[in-house]
N, C-alpha and C positions, 0 to 999 in steps of 0.2 A: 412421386412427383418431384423431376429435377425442377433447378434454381430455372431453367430456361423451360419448364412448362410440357417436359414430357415427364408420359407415364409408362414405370415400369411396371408388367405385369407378370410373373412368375408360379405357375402353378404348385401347389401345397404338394402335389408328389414328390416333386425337385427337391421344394426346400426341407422337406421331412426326412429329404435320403440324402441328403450333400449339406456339405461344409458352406455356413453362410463368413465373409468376411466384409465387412463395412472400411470400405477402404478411405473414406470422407470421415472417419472421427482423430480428432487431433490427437498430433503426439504431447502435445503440453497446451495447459491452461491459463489464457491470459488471466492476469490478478494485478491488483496494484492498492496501493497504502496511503493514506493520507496525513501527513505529519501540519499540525499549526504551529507555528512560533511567532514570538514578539514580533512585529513589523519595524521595529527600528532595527533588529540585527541586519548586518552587513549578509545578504543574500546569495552572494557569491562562499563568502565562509562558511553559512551554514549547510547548501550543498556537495561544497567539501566535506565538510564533516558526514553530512548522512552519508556519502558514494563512500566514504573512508569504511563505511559500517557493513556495505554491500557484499563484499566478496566472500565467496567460501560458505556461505549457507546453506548448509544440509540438505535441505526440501527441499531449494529451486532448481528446477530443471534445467540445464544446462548444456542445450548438444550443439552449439555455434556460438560463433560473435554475435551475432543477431537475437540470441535471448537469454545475454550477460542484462542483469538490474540495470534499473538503471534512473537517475533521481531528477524531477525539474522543478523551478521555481514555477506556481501558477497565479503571481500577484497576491495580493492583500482584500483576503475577504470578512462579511460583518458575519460573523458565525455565534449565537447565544450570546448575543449583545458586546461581544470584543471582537476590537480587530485583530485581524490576525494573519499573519504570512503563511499561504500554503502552500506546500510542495509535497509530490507525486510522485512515490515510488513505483516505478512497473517492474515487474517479475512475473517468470511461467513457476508453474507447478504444473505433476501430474495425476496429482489425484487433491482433489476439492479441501479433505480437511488438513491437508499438510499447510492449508495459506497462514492458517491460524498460526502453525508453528514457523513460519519464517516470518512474520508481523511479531510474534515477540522476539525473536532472535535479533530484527532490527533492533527493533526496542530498549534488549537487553546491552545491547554493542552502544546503540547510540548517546542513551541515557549520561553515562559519565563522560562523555564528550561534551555533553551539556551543559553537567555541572561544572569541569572545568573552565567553561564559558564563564559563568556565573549566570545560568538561567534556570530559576527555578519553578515549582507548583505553585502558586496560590491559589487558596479559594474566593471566590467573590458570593456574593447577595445569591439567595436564591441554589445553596449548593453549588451551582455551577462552576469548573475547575478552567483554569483555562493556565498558559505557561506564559511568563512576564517577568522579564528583567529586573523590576520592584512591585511591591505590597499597591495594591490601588485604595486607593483613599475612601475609607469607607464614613460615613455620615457616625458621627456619634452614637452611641447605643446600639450598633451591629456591633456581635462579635461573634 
């Protein structure tokens, strides 16, 4: 069944004795990464920095301009009770588990860009991690 609602029908003789190729499966796999940061940082700097981290990574697929990374700011959202600036990596891959390996290759690039920012891990209430410019103010008796 095509996208416009015909049906191919092909007898099991054919296809048992000839070469099937699937010409509709992509050459690469859209993927994309989600980075949170402080929402006071300067938003323009900070996709500097992640695009700075983009280039030359192993897994991504890369056979055009059209599917070089590529990073956006997407506003400030309330995600496990911090606010937080999101931006959006998009990248191809061509095979499913390699996304894993170019998420931390970001990761590993972007990291000390970071710190030289001055933006570090903290933990808040509840385990949950979140990244913050300073320590958030915890009520006495958390530690």
């Amino acid at each position: 069944l095509s996208w416009e609602g015909t049906i191919l029908s092909i007898p099991n003789r054919i296809i048992s004795e000839g070469n099937v190729e699937n010409y509709n499966k992509a050459r690469v796999l859209d993927s994309s990464m989600d980075i949170y940061l402080p929402p006071e940082l300067d938003p323009t700097r900070m996709l500097a920095l992640i695009t700075e981290c983009l280039p030359n990574i192993s897994h991504m697929a890369i056979d055009g301009p059209d599917d070089e990374p590529k990073a956006r700011y997407r506003g400030v959202v309330f995600n496990n009770g911090v606010w937080m600036a999101r931006y959006k990596v998009g990248f191809f891959v061509r095979i499913v588990p390699k996304r894993q390996k170019v998420v931390e290759a970001v990761w590993l690039r972007l990291w000390p860009k970071l710190m030289a920012e001055g933006v570090q891990w903290v933990g808040i209430n509840q385990g949950i991690t979140h990244l913050t410019g300073e320590a958030p103010k915890l009520p006495a008796g958390n530690v």
